[in-house]
N, C-alpha and C positions, 0 to 999 in steps of 0.2 A: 529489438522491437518485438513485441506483443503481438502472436498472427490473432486473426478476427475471434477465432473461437475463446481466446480468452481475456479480450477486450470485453468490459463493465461502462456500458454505456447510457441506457435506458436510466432516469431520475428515479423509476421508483425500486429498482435494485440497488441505487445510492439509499435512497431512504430505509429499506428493507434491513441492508447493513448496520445504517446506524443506529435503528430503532431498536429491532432483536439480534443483531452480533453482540459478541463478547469485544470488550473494546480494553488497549493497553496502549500505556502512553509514558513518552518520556519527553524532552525539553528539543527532542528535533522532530518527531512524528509518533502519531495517534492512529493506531492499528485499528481498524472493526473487522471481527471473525466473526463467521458466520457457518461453521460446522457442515459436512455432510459430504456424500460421495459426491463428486463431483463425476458425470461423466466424460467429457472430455480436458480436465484437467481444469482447476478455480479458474474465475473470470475474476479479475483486477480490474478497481478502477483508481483511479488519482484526482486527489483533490488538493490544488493550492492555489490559495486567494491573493487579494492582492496586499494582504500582511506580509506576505515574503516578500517582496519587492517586485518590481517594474516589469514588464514585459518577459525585456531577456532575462532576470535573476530567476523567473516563475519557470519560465520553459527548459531552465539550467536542470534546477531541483526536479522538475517532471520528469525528464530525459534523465537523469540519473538514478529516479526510483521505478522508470521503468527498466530499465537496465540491472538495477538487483532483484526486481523481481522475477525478471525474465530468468535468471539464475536458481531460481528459489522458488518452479514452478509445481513443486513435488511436495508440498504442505499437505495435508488433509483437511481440506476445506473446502465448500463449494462456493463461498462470495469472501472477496478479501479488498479492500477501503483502505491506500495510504494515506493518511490526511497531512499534510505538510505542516508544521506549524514557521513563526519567523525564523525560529533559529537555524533552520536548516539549509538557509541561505549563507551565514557563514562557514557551514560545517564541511568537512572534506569528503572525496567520496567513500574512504573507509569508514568514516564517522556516521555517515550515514548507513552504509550496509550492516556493522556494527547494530547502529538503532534500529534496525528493521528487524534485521536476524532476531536479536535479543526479544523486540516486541512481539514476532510472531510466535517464538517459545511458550511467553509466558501467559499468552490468548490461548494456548494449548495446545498449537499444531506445531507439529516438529517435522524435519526434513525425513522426507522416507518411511 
């Protein structure tokens, strides 16, 4: 779990990201970066609609991208936007860490 200070909750910090971040995308998730020091460490947020599936498939895929994130809180960014797309409901949970890691690289923030 995600403690409060780097919960992404407020719409127009979703909007903010999508508008001006740097966005990278592959066939399980749509990264938006949005650069800068952060001072207590990026705020995440998650977005998956009801294109991934039902209730429980949505809150599968949430719960497992908050969970590589939570891993992966050490980026150089100060707003970061997982966007889920459908496929990520079949996708495994390395398939998914995989597409996050790779998409965060290549928005421009690297671990550490």
């Amino acid at each position: 779990m995600l403690s409060a200070a780097n919960r992404l909750r407020r719409p127009e910090d979703f909007q903010f990201a999508f508008r001006s971040g740097l966005r990278s995308a592959n066939r399980y998730v749509v990264v938006h970066v949005v650069k800068g020091e952060p001072q207590a460490g990026p705020r995440v947020g998650f977005t998956v609609s009801k294109k991934v599936g039902n209730a429980v498939v949505r809150n599968k895929v949430r719960r497992r991208l908050r969970h590589i994130m939570r891993d992966h809180l050490d980026v150089g960014a100060e707003l970061v936007v997982v966007r889920a797309l459908p496929a990520a409901a079949e996708a495994s949970y390395e398939e998914l860490t995989r597409a996050v890691v790779v998409q965060l690289e290549r928005a421009g923030v690297t671990r550490g």
